[in-house]
RODO-2510 file (C-alpha; in nm, 4 decimals, decimal comma):
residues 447
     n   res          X          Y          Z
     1     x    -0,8461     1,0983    -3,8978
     2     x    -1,0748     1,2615    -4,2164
     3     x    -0,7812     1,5526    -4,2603
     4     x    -0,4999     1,5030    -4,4559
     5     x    -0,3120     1,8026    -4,2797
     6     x    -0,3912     1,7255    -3,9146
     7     x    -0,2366     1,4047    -3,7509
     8     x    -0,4856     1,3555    -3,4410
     9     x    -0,3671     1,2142    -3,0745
    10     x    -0,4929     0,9389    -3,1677
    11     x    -0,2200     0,8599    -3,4910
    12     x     0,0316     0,9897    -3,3409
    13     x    -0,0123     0,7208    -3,0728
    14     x    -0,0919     0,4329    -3,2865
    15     x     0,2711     0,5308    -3,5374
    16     x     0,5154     0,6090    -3,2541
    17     x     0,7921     0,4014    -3,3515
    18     x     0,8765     0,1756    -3,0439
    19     x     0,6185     0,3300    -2,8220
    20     x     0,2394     0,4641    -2,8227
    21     x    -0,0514     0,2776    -2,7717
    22     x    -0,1460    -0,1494    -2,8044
    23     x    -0,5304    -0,0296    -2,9386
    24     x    -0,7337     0,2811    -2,9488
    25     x    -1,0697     0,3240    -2,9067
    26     x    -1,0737     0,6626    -3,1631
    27     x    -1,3363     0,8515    -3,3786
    28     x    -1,2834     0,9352    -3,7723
    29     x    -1,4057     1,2617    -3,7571
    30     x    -1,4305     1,5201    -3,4916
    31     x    -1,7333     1,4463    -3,2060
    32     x    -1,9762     1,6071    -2,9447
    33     x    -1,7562     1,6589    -2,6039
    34     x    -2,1031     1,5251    -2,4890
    35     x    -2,0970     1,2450    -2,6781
    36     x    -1,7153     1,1465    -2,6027
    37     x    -1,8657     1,2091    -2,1926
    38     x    -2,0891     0,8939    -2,2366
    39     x    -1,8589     0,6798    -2,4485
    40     x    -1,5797     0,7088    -2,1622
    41     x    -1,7745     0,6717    -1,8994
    42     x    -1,9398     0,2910    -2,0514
    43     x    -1,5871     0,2460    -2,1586
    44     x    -1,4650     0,2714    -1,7889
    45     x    -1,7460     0,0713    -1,6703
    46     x    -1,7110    -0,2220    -1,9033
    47     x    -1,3091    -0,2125    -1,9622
    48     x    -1,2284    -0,3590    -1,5379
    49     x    -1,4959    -0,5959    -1,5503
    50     x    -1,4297    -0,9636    -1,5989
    51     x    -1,5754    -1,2561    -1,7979
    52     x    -1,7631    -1,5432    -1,6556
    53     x    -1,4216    -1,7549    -1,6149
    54     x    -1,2749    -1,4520    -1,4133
    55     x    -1,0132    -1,3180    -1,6820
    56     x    -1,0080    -0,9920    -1,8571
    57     x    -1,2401    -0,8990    -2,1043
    58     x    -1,1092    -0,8869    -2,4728
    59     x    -1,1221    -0,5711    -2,6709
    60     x    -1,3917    -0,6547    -2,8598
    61     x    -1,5780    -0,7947    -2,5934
    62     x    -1,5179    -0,4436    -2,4206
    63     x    -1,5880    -0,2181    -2,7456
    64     x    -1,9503    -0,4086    -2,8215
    65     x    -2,0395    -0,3114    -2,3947
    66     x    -1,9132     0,0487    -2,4694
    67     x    -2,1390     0,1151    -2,7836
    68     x    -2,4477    -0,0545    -2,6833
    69     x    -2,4348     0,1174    -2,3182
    70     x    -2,3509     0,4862    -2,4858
    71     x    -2,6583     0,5150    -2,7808
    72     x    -2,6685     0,8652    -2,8690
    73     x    -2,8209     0,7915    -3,2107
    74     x    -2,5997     0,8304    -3,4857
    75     x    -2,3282     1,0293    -3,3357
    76     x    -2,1314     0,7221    -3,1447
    77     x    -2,1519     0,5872    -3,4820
    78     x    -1,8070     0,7692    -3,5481
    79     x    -1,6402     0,5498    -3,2889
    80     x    -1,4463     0,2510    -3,3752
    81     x    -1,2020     0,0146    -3,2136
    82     x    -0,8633     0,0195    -3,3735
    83     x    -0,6777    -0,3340    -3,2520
    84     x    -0,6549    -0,7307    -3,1604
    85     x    -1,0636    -0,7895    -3,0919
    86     x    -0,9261    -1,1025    -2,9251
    87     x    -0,6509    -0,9148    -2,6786
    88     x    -0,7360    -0,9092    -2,3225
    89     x    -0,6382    -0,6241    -2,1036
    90     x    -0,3216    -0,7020    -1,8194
    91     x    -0,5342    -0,6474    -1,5121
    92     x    -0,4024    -0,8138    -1,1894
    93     x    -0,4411    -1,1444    -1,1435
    94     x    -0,5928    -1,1336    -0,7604
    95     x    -0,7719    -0,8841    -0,5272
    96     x    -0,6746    -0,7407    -0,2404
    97     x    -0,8789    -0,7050     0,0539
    98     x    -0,9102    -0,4846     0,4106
    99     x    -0,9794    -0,7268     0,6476
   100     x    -0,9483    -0,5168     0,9480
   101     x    -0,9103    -0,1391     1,0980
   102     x    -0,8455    -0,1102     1,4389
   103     x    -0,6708     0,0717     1,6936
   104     x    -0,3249    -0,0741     1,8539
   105     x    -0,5617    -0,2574     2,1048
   106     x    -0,7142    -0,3892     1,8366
   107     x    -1,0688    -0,2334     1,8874
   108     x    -1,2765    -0,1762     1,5312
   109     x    -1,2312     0,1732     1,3648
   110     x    -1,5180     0,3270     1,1722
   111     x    -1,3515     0,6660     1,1326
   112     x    -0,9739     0,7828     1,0326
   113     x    -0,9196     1,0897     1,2654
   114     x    -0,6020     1,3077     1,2542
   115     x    -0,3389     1,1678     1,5078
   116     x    -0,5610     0,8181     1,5141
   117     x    -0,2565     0,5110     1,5328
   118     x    -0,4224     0,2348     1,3675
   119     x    -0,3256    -0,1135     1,2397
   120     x    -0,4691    -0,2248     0,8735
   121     x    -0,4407    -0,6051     0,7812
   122     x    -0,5306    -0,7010     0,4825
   123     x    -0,5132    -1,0289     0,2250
   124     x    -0,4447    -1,1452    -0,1417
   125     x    -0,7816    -1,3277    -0,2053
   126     x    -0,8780    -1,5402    -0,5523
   127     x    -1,1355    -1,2804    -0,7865
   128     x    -1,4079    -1,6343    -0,8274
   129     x    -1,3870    -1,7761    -0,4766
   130     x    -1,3204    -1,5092    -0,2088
   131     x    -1,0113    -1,7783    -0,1180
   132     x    -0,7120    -1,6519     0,0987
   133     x    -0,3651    -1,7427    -0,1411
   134     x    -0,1641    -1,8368     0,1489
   135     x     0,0903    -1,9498    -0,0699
   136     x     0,1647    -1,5993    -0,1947
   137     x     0,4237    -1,3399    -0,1113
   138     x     0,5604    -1,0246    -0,2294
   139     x     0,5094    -0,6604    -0,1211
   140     x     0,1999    -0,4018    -0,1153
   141     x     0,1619    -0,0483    -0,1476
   142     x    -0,0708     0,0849     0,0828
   143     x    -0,2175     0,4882    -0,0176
   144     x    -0,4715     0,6729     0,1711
   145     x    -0,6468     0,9222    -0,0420
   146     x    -0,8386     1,2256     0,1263
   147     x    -1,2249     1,3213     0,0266
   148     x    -1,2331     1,3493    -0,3353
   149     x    -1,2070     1,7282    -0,4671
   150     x    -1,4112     1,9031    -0,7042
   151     x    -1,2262     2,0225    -1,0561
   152     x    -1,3411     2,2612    -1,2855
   153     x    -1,2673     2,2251    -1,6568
   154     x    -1,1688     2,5104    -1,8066
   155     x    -1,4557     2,5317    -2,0913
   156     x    -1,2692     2,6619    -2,3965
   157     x    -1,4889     2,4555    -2,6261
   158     x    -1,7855     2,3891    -2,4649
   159     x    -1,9738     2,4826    -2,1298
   160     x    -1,7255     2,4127    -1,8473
   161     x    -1,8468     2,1323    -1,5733
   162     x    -1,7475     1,9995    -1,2749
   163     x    -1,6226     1,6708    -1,1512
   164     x    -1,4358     1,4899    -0,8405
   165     x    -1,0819     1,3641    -0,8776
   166     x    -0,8806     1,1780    -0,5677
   167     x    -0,5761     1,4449    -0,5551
   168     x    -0,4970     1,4432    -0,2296
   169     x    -0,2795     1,1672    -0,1032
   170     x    -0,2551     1,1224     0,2752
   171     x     0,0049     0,8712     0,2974
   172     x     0,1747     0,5483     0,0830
   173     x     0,3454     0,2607     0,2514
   174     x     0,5095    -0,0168     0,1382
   175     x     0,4569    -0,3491     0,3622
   176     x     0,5832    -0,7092     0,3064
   177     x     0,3266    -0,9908     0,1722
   178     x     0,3846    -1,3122     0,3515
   179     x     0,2010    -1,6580     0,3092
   180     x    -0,1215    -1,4199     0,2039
   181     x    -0,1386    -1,1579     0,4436
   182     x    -0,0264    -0,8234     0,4682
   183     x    -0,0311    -0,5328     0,7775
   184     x     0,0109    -0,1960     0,7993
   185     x     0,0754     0,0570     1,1321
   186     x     0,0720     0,3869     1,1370
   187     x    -0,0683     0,7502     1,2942
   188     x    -0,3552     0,9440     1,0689
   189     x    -0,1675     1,2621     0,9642
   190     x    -0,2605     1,6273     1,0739
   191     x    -0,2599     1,7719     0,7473
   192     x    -0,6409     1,6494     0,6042
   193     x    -0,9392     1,7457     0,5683
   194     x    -1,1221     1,7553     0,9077
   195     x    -1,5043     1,7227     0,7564
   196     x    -1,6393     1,3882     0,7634
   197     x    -1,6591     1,1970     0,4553
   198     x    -1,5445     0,9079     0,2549
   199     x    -1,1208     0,8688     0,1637
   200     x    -1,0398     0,5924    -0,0545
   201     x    -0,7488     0,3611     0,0035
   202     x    -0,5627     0,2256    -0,3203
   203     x    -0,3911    -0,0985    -0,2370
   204     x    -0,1324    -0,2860    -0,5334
   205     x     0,0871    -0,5642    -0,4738
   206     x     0,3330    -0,7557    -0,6627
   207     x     0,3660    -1,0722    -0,6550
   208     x     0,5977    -1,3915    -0,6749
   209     x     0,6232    -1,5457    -1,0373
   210     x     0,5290    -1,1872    -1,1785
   211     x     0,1375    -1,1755    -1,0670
   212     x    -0,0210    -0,8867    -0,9077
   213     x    -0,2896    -0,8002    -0,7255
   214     x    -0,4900    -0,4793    -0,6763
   215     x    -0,7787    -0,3390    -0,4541
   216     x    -0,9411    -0,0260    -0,2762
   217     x    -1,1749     0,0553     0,0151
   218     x    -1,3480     0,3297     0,1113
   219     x    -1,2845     0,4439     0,4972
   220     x    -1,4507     0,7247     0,6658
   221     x    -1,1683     0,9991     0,6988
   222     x    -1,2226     1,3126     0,9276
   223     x    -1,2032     1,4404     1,2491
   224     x    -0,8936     1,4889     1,4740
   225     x    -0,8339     1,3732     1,8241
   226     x    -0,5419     1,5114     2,0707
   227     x    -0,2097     1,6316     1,9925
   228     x    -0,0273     1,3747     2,0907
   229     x     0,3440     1,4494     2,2525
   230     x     0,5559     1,4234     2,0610
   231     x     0,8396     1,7386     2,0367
   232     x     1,1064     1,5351     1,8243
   233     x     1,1887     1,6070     1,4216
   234     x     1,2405     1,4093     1,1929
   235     x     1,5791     1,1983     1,1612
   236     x     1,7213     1,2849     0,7891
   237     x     1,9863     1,0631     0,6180
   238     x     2,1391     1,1079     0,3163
   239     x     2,2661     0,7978     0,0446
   240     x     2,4931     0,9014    -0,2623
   241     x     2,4270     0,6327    -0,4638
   242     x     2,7666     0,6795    -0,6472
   243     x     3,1184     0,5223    -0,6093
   244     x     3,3598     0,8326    -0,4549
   245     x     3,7020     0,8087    -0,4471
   246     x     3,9565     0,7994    -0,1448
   247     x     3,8758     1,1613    -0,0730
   248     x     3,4974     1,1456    -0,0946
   249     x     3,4790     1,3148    -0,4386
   250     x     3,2139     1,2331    -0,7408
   251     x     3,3081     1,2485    -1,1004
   252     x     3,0060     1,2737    -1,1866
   253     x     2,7946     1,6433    -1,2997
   254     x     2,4782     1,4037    -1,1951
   255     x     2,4372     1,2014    -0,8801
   256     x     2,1408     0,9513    -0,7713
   257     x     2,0631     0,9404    -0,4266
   258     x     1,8500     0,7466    -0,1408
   259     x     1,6819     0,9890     0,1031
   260     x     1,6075     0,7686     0,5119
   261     x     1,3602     0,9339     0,7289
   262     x     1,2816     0,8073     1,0852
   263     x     1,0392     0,9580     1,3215
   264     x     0,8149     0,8279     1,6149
   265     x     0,5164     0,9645     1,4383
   266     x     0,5503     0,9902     1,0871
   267     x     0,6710     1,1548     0,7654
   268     x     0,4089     1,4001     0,6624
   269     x     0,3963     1,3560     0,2800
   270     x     0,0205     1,5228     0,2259
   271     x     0,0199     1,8855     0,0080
   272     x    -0,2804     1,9704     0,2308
   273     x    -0,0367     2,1547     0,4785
   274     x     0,0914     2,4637     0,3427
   275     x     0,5024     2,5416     0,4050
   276     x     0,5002     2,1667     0,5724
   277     x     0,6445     1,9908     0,2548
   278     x     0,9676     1,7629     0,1560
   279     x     1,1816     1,9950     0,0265
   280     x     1,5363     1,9416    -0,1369
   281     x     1,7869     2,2784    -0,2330
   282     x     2,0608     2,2455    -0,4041
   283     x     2,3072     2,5284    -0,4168
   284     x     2,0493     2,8115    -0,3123
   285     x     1,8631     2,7394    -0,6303
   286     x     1,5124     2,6738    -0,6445
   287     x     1,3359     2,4324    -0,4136
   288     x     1,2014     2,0732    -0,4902
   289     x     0,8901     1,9215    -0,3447
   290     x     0,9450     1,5298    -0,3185
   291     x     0,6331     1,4673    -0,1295
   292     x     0,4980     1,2793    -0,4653
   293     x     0,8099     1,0470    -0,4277
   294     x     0,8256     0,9523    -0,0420
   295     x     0,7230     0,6352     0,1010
   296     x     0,6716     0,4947     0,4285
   297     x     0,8273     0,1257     0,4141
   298     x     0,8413    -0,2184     0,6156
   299     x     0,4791    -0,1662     0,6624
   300     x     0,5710     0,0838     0,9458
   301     x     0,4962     0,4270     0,9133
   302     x     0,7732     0,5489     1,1143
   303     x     0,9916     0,4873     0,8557
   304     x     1,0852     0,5670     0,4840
   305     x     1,2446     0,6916     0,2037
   306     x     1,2493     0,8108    -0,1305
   307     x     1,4656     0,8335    -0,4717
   308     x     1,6095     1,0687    -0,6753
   309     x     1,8605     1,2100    -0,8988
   310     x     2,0902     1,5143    -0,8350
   311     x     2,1071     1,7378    -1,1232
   312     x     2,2886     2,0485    -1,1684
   313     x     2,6006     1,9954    -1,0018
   314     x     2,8726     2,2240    -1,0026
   315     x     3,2985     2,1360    -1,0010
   316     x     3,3515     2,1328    -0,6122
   317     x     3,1657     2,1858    -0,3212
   318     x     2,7513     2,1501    -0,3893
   319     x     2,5003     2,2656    -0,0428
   320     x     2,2419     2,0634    -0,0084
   321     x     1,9532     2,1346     0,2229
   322     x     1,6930     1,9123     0,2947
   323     x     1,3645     1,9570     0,5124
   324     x     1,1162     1,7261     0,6418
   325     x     0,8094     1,7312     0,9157
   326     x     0,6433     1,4882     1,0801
   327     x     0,2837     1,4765     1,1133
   328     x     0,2569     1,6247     1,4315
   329     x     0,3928     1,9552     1,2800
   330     x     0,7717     1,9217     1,3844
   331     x     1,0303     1,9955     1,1411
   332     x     1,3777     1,8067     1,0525
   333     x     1,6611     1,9765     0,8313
   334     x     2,0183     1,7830     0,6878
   335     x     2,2248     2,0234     0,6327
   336     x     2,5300     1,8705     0,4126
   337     x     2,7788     1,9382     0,1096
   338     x     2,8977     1,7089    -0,1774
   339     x     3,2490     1,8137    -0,3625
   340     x     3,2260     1,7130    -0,6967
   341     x     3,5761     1,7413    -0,9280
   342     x     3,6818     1,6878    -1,3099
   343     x     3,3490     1,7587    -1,4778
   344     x     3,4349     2,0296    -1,6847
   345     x     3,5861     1,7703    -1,9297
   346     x     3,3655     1,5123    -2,1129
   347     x     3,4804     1,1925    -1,9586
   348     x     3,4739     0,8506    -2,0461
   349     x     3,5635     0,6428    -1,6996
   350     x     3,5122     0,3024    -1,8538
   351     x     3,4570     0,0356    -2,1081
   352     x     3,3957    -0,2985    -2,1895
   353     x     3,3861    -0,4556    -2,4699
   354     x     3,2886    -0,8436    -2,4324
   355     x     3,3209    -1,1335    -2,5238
   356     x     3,7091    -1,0795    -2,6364
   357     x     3,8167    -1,3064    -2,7563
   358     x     3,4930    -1,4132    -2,9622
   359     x     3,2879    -1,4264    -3,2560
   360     x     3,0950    -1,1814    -3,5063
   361     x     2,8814    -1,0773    -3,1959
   362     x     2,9955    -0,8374    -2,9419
   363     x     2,8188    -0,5814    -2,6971
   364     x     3,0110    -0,2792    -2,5263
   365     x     2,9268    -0,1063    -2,1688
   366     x     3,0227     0,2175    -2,0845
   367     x     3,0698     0,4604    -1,8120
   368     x     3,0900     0,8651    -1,8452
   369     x     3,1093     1,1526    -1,6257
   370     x     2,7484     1,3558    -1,8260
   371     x     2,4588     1,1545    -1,7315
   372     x     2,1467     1,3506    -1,8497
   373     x     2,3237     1,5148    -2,1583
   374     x     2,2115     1,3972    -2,5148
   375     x     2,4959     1,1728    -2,6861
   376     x     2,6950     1,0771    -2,9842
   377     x     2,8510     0,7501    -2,9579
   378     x     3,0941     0,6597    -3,2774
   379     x     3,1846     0,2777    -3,3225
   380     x     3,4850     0,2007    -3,5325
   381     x     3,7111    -0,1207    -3,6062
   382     x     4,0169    -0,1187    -3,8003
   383     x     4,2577    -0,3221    -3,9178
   384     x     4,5792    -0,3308    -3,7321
   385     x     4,7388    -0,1350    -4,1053
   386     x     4,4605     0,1495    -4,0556
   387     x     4,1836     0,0062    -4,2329
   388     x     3,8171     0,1059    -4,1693
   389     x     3,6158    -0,2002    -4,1278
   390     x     3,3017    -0,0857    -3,9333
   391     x     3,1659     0,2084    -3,8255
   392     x     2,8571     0,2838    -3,6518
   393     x     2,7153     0,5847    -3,4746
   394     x     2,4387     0,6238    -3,1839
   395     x     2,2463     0,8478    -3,0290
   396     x     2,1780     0,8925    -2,6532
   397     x     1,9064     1,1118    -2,5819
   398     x     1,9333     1,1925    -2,2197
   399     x     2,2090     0,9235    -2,1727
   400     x     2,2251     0,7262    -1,8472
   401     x     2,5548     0,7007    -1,6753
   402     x     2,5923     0,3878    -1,7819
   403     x     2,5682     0,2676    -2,1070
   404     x     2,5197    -0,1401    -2,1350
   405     x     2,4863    -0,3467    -2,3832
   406     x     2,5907    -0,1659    -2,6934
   407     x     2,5327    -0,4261    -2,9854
   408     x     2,7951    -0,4533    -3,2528
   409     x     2,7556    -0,7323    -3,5362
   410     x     3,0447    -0,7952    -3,7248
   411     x     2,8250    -1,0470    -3,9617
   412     x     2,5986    -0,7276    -4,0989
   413     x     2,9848    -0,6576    -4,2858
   414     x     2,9530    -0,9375    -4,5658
   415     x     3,2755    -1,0618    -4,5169
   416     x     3,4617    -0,7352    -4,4448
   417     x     3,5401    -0,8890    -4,1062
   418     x     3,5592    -1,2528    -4,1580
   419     x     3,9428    -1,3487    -4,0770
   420     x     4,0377    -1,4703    -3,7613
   421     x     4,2834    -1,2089    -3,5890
   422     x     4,3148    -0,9001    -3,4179
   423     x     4,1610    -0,5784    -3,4820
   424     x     4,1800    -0,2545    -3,3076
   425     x     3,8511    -0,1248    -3,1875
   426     x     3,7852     0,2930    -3,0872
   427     x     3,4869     0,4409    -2,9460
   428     x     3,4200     0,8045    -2,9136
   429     x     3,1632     0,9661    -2,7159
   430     x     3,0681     1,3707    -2,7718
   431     x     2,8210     1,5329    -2,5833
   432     x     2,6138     1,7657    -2,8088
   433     x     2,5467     2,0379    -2,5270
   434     x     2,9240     2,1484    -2,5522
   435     x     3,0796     1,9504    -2,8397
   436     x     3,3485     1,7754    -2,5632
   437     x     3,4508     1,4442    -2,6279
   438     x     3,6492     1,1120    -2,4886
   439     x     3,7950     0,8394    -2,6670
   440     x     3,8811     0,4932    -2,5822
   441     x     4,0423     0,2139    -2,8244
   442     x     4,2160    -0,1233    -2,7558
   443     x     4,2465    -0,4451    -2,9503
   444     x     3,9437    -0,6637    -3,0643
   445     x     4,0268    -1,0229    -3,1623
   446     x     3,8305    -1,2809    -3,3109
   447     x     3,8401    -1,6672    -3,3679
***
């Protein structure tokens, strides 16, 4: 922050308007990589602990552990904290705990083996007591991480080093919390690592009332045991998330959709596998791995799905391919087309402007045919002679499909619109990739 010409990370975070970061932990001048090695690493140490009462640390509380635990004489000097001392950090209220690994029969499990079915129960406990919350529902998430791998930095400034990162996720399953307790079933995947070694499960759950609760364990993952039989792929179904109309066309040049997967074994979702990802292809173009988004769900890894958002889409018919294997290496492939019409055209398929009747405070909602372009929206009200009353423009960046909630205040106009009556409203939208445009106008009345 000592140059004049050079706005660090660290401002640009803390001046983002309407984003960035609560508090920074930032130097003044530039500093040792060294030095900034031993300052994160007390930082990390002291920033998930809790205080004697069981809540979250404050900041300050936090920044005095990190300086006294990194002395490297007068060069963590440069380090200051730049925040609310007094603001505690939003950890989750509760832990979660692995009760139990076993095997369908319910025998213990010490190791995760490739093709291993096992059953993992689990519970929302209180941090200070170790108590079971039976009271609490909601729903975890459930990943398996692999062996940690080793990165290399690339040493463009200093002497490059080595460290271990969790990259390679095994599986994630969603499971229902009820009255405290949560369970996950499932079959160990073939694509890991086969040495013997520590995997590291990641376990978050929200809550009822808006709480959360997180925790981990560390398994022993490695090994395989038989192939089991199991010559069925994967059961692929596809969910436009989109209203069609009576001949099963979209208006729309993007599309969300809702992938199902079924399979007696499993989804495999791991990148160890080469050629054995989740792949989606639209019209021949290029392919997309989804393994990153899939989930199993229901707590039952036979089962899942994932979300998404269909871009590129051309007027009429769209191929879509998508591929999926299960664990034990079979593949599945949904084959399908979507006809999309009248995109060409910048459309605006609805509005709403509400309340109307009303008062000097009014919100609009709209609907268009170019989610994902950037937008111009134009606002006007008129008199019913051809006055200009208001006018207000708006800019979508990336613009959903749908548009809510579009503020206009009549009171900002100092008594420009003040008379009880009807107006005529008009609302323009222009997309700035092609310079297309819609309108839409009706009447506006206030009492």
């Amino acid at each position: 922050m000592d140059s004049p010409f050079l706005r660090s990370g660290a401002e640009q975070l803390l001046l983002l308007p309407g984003r960035g970061a609560v508090a920074l932990l930032s130097t003044g001048r530039p500093v040792f990589s060294s030095v900034n090695f031993t300052l994160n690493d007390a930082f990390m140490r002291s920033a998930f602990s809790r205080d004697a009462s069981g809540r979250p640390r404050e900041l300050g509380d936090i920044y005095r552990s990190t300086k006294n635990q990194s002395h490297s004489g007068v060069l963590n000097r440069n380090f200051s904290l730049i925040g609310d001392p007094s603001m505690r950090i939003g950890l989750p209220d509760y832990d979660l705990v692995v009760e139990e690994l076993t095997d369908p029969e319910g025998a213990a499990l010490d190791t995760l083996r490739a093709f291993q079915r096992f059953h993992l129960r689990g519970s929302v406990q209180d941090p200070l007591t170790a108590a079971t919350l039976s009271l609490r529902s909601g729903e975890v998430e459930v990943s398996l991480f692999d062996k940690p791998s080793t990165v290399r930095t690339l040493g463009q400034t200093s002497s490059a080093t080595s460290f271990t990162e969790d990259l390679n996720r095994l599986f994630r399953v969603a499971a229902p919390l009820a009255d405290g307790r949560w369970e996950v079933m499932g079959m160990m995947p073939l694509q890991m690592d086969y040495r013997d070694g520590f995997g590291r499960f990641r376990l978050f759950a929200q809550l009822d009332a808006g709480s959360s609760a997180w925790g981990t364990a560390r398994p022993i993952v490695g090994g395989s045991l038989a192939l089991p039989e199991d010559r069925d792929p994967p059961q692929i179904t596809l969910e436009i998330q989109a209203e069609a109309d009576s001949r099963g066309q979209f208006g729309l040049g993007q599309l969300p959709y809702r992938l199902h997967f079924r399979d007696s074994s499993g989804i495999n979702s791991s990148p160890l596998q080469v050629g054995q990802d989740l792949l989606l292809q639209l019209n021949d173009g290029e392919e997309e791995v989804l393994n990153a988004r899939f989930r199993a769900i229901g707590g039952d890894m036979r089962q899942g799905e994932l979300q998404g958002m269909l871009r590129g889409l051309v007027e009429g018919e769209n191929r879509l391919r998508i591929e999926a294997w299960d664990i034990v290496g079979n593949k599945g492939v949904l084959d399908t087309s979507i006809f999309v019409r009248d995109i060409r055209e910048f459309r605006i398929l609805s509005e709403r402007l509400y309340p109307n009747p009303g008062g000097g405070l009014r919100q609009i909602d709209l609907q268009h045919n170019r989610p994902g372009e950037n937008l111009v929206g134009t606002f006007r009200v008129f008199t019913l002679t051809g006055q200009i009353l208001l006018e207000k423009e708006l800019r979508y960046p990336l613009a959903d499909a749908q548009l809510q909630s579009i503020p206009l205040n009549f009171l900002e106009q100092k008594g420009r619109i003040n008379a009880k009556g009807t107006y005529i409203y008009k609302i323009e939208l222009r997309s700035e990739k092609d310079g297309t445009s819609d309108q839409r106008s009706g009447k506006l009345i206030i009492e």
